[in-house]
C-alpha positions as CSV (number, residue, x, y, z in Angstrom):
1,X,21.5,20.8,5.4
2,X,25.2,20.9,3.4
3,X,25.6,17.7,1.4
4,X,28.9,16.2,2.8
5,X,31.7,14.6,1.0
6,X,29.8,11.9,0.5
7,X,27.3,13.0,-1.3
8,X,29.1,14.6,-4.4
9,X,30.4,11.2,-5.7
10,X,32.9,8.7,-5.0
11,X,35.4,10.3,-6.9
12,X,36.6,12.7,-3.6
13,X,37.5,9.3,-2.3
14,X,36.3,10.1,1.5
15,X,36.1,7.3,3.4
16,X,32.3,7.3,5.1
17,X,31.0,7.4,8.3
18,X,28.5,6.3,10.8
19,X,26.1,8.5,12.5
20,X,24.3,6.9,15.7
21,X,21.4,8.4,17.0
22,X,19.6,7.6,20.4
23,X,16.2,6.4,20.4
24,X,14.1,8.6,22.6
25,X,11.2,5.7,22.5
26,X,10.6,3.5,25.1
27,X,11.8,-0.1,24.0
28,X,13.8,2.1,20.9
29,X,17.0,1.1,20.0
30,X,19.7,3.1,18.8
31,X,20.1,3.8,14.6
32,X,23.2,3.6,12.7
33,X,23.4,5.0,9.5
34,X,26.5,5.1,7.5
35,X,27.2,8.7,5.4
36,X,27.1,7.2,2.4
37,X,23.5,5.7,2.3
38,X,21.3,7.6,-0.1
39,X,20.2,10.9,1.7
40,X,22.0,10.1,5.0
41,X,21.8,13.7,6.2
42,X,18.6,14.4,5.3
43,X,16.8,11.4,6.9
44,X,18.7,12.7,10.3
45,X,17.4,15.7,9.9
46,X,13.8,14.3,8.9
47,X,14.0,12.5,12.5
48,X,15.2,15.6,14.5
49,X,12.3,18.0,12.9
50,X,9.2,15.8,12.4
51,X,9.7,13.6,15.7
52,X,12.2,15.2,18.3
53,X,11.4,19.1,17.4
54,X,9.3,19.7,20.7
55,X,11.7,17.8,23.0
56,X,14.8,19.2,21.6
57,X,14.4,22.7,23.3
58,X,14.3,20.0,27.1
59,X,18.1,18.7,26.3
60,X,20.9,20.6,27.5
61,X,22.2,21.5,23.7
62,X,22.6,24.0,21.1
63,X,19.7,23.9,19.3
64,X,21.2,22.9,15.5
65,X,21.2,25.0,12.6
66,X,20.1,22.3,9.8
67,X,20.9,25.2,6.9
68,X,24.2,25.5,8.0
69,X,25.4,22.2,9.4
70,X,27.4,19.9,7.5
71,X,29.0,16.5,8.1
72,X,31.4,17.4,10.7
73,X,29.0,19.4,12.5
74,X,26.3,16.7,12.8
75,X,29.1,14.2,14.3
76,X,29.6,16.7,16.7
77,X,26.0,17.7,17.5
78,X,25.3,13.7,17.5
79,X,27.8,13.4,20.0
80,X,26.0,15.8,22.1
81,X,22.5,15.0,21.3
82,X,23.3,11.3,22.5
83,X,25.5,12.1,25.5
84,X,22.2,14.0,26.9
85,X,20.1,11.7,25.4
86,X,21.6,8.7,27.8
87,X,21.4,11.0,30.7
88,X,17.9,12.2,30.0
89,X,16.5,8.5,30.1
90,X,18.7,7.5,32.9
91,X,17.9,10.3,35.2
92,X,13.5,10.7,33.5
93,X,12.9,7.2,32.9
94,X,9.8,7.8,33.2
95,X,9.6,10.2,30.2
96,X,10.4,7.2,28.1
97,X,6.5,7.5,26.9
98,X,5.1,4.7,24.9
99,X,4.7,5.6,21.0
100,X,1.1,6.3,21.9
101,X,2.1,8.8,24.3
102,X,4.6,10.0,23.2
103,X,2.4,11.1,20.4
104,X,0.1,12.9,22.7
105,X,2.6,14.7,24.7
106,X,5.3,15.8,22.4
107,X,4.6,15.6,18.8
108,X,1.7,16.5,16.6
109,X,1.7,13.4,15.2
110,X,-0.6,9.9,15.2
111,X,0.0,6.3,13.5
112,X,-0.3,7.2,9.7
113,X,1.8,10.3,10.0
114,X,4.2,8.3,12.0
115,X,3.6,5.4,9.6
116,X,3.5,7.9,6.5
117,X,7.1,9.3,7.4
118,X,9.1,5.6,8.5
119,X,8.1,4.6,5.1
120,X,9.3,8.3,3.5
121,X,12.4,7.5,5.3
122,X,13.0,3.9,4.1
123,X,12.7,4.7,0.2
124,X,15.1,7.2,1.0
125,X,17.6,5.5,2.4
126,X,16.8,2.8,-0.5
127,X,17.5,4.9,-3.6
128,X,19.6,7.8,-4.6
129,X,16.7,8.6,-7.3
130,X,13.7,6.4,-7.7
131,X,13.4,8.3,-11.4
132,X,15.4,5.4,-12.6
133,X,12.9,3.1,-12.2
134,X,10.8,4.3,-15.1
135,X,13.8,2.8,-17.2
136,X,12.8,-0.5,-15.9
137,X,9.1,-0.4,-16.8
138,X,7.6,-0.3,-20.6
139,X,6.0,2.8,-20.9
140,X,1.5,2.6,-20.8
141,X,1.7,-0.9,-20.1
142,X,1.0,-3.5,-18.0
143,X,4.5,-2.7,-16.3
144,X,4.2,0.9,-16.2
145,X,5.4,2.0,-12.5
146,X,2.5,4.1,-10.9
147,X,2.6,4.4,-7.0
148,X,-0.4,4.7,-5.3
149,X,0.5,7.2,-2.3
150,X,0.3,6.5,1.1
151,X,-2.9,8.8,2.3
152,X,-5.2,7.0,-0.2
153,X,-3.6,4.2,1.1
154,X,-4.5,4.7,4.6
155,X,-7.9,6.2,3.0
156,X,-9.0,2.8,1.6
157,X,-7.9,0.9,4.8
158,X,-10.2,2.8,6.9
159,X,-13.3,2.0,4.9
160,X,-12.1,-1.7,4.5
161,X,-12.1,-2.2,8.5
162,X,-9.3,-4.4,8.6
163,X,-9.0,-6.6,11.2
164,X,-6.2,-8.9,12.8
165,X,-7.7,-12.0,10.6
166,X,-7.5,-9.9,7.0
167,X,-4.7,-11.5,4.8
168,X,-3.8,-8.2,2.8
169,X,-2.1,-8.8,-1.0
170,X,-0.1,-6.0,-2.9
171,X,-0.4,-7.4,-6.5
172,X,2.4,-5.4,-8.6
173,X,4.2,-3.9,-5.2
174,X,6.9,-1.7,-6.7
175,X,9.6,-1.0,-4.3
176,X,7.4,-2.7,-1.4
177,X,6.3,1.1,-0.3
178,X,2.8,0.2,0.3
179,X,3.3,-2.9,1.9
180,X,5.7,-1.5,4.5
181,X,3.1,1.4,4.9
182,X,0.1,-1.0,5.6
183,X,2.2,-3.2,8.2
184,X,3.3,0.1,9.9
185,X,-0.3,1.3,10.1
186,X,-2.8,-1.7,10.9
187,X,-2.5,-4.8,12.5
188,X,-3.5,-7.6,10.1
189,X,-2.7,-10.9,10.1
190,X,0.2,-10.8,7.0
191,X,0.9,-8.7,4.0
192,X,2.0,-9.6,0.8
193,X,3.9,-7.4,-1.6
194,X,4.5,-9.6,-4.8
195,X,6.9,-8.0,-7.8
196,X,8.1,-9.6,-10.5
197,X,10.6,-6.8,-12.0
198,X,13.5,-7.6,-10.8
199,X,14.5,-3.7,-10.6
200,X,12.1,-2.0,-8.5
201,X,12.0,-5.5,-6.5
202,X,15.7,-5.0,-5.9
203,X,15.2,-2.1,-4.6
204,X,12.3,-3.1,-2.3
205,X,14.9,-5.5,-0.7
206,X,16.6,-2.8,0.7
207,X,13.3,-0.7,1.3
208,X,12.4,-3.6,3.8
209,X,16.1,-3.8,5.5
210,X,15.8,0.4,6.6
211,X,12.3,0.1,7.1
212,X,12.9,-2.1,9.7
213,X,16.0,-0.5,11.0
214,X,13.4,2.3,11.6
215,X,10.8,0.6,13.3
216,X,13.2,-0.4,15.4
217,X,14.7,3.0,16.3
218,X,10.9,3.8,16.8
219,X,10.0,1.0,19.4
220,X,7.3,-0.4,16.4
221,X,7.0,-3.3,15.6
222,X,5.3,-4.0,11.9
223,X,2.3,-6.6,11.2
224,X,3.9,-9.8,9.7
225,X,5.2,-9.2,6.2
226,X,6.9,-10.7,3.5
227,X,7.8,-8.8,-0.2
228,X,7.7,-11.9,-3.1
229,X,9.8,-11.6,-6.2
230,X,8.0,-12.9,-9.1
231,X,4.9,-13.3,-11.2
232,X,1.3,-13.1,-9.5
233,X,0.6,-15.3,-12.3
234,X,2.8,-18.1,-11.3
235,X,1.0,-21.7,-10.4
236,X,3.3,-21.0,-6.6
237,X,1.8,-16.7,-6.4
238,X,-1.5,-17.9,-7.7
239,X,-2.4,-20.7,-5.3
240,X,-1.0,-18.4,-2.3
241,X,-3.3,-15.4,-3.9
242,X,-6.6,-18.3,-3.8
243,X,-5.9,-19.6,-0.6
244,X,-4.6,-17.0,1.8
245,X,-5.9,-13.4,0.3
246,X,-8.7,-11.7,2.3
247,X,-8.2,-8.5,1.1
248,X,-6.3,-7.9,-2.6
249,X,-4.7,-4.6,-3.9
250,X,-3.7,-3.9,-7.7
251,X,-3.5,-0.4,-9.5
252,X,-4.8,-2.2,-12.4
253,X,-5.8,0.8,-14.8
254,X,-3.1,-0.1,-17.4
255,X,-3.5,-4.0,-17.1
256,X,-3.8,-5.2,-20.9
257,X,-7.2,-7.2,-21.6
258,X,-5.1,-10.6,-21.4
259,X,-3.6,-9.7,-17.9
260,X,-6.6,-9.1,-17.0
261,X,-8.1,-12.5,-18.2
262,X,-5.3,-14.2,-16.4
263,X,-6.2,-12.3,-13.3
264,X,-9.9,-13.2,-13.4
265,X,-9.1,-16.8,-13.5
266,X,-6.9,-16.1,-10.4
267,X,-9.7,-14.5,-8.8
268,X,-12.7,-16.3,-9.3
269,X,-11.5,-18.7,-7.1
270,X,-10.7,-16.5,-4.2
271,X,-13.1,-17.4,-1.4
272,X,-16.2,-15.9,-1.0
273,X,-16.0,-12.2,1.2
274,X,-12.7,-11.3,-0.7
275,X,-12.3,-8.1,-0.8
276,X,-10.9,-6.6,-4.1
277,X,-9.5,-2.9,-5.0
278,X,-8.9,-1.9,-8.4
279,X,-8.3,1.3,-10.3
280,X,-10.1,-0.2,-13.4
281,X,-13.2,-2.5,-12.9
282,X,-12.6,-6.0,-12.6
283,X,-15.3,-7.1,-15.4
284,X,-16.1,-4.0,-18.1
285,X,-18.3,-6.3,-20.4
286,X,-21.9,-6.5,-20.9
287,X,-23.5,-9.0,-18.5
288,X,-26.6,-11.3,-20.7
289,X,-28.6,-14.2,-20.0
290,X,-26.2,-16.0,-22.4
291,X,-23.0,-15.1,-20.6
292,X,-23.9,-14.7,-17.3
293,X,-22.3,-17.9,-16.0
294,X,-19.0,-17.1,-17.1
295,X,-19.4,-13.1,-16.1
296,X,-17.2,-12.1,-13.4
297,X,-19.8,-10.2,-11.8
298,X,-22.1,-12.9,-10.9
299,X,-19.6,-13.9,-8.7
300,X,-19.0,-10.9,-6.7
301,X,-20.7,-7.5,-5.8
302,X,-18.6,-3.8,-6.7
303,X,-19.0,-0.6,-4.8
304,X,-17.2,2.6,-5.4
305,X,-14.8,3.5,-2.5
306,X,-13.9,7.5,-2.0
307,X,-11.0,9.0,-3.1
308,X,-8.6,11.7,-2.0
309,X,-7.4,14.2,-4.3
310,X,-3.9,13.6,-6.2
311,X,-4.0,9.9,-4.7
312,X,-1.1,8.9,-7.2
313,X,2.5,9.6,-7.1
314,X,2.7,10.3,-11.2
315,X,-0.2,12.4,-11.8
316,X,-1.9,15.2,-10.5
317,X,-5.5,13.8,-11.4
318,X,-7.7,11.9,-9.0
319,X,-8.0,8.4,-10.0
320,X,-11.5,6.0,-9.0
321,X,-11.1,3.3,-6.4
322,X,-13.9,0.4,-6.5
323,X,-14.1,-2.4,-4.4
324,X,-15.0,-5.8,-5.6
325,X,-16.3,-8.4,-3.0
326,X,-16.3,-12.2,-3.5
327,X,-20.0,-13.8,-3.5
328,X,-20.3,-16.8,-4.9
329,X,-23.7,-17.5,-4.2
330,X,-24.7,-14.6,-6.4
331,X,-24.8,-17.0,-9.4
332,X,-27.6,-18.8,-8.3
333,X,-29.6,-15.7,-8.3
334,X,-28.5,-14.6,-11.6
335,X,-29.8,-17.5,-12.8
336,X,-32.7,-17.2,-10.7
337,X,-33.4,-13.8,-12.2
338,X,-32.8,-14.7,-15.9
339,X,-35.4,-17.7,-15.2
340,X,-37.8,-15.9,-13.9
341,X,-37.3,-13.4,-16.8
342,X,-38.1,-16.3,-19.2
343,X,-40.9,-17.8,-17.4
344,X,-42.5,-14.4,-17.9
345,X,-41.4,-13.5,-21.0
346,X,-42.9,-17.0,-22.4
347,X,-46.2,-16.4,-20.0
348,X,-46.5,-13.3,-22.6
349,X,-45.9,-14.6,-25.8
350,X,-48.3,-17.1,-24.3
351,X,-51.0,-14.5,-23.9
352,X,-50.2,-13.2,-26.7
353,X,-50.8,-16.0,-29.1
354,X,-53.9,-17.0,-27.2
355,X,-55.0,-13.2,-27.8
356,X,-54.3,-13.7,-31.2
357,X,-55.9,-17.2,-31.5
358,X,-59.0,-16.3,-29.8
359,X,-59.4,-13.1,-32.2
360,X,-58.7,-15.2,-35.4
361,X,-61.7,-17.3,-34.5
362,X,-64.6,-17.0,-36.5
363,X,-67.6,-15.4,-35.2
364,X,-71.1,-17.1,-35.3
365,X,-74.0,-15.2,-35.9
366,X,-76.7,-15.8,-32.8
């Protein structure tokens, strides 16, 4: 589509405008985007060719020409397209489906892509370029800005199972992309996105405004949801973190060895059966009977979880998943073990110094 006026800068001085779009979802409400949002045009046209492509062609119109069409002409073709739009669910109420339906019948869609494409839509309207936000992250640090995309996303909540009870925590949440995303998709009881640079968390603000704006023109309505600016680390984060988490998130691959220490300290007292996914195990030390009690790993259990190819936003590489699972009880039979490995390493040296004793005896002649 043409960039308008608005698009080239406020130096042409052109006052904006507001597009309105009908919903075409039952329980939808109309969305009102002003032209000079970030990408105004092209999240319009996002809407008309993912979602409303195959009922398009059953309104009364002139089927738009998106390489052509600039501002003017998508006034005029949203004039149209909501003129028939009212008409269409006036006189076809019926055809109003339910997102679910409406899946089924006109789009080749389902929950993640529909999920997948709100939330595409959201960070555009957010940002004009969210390149800028590598200026507000120390570069290979703790800080360094790395999104996780959406599929592996959607690939690591499958294999969880989430349920409606599951208290899901975004530690390091960015512009809130993943949070939104997850809320969209599943039904859980709340998600947390918690951020503490001020930037990107900014930005996530407005991420959460359009995000729901979208829902809404969708008929959706998100999980429960809240996007926290601040420290994870901080006593008000941590104690939320302890209490509340059931299921923890955190592209931890660049988290320095202190983070990390602060983290564990966090964790160990999550309840047992929290579920926790990292990029970079948890506990990378050598467990030993002489520091098994304060080893992170004899408080919980790690698997790996599958991966999809190019799962990250800033590199083309696949990067692991593992999951780490709270289990307190495991200490016990660490200790168990190493006891047991004593007992019977002292039964041998036992042996052995009787076999010894019993051969330095003397021997009597008979």
């Amino acid at each position: 589509m043409k960039k308008s006026n608005q698009d080239h800068g406020p130096a042409q001085d052109v006052p904006p405008v507001v597009y309105k779009l009908q919903s075409l979802y039952r329980n939808g409400v109309a969305l009102e985007i002003r032209s000079d949002e970030p990408h105004a045009e092209e999240v319009i046209e996002k809407i008309f060719t993912a979602f409303y492509k195959k009922v398009l062609p059953r309104l009364p119109l002139q089927q738009p020409d998106w390489d052509t069409m600039d501002s003017a002409g998508l006034l005029a073709f949203l004039d149209n397209f909501n003129a028939a739009a009212e008409k269409f669910k006036r006189e076809k109420p019926r055809s109003i489906l339910t997102a679910a339906r409406w899946r089924k019948v006109h789009l080749d869609s389902d929950s993640f892509k529909e999920g997948h494409l709100i939330t595409q839509l959201a960070r555009m309207l957010s940002t004009v370029d969210e390149r800028v936000l590598k200026k507000h992250y120390k570069s290979f640090s703790s800080e360094t800005y790395g999104a996780t995309t959406t599929q592996q996303m959607k690939n690591i909540l499958d294999q969880l199972n989430v349920t409606k009870k599951d208290v899901i925590m975004d530690l390091g949440s960015g512009i809130g992309q993943l949070a939104t995303f997850i809320v969209s998709y599943v039904d859980v009881k709340k998600t947390y996105g918690i951020e503490k640079c001020p930037r990107p968390a900014e930005i996530a603000t407005r991420v959460s405004e359009n995000f729901k704006r979208l829902m809404a023109f969708f008929g959706k309505v998100p999980s429960p949801y809240e996007l926290i600016e601040g420290s994870f680390l901080t006593p008000e984060n941590s104690e939320l973190i302890k209490k509340e988490a059931t299921i923890i998130f955190m592209n931890n691959l660049l988290f320095d060895n202190g983070l990390m220490d602060d983290l564990k300290k966090i964790l160990h007292l999550c309840k047992s059966g929290t579920r926790i996914v990292v990029t970079k195990p948890l506990d990378m030390t050598r467990m030993t009977e002489k520091n098994f009690v304060e080893h992170f790993d004899s408080y919980s259990d790690t698997s790996d979880l599958d991966s999809i190819k190019c799962n990250m936003e800033w590199t083309e590489k696949t990067i692991p998943f593992w999951v780490t699972t709270m289990r307190h009880e495991k200490v016990f039979e660490k200790a168990a073990e190493y006891q047991a490995e004593k007992l019977k390493r002292e039964a041998k040296e036992d042996a052995r110094r009787l076999a010894k004793a019993e051969k330095a005896k003397p021997r009597t002649s008979s």
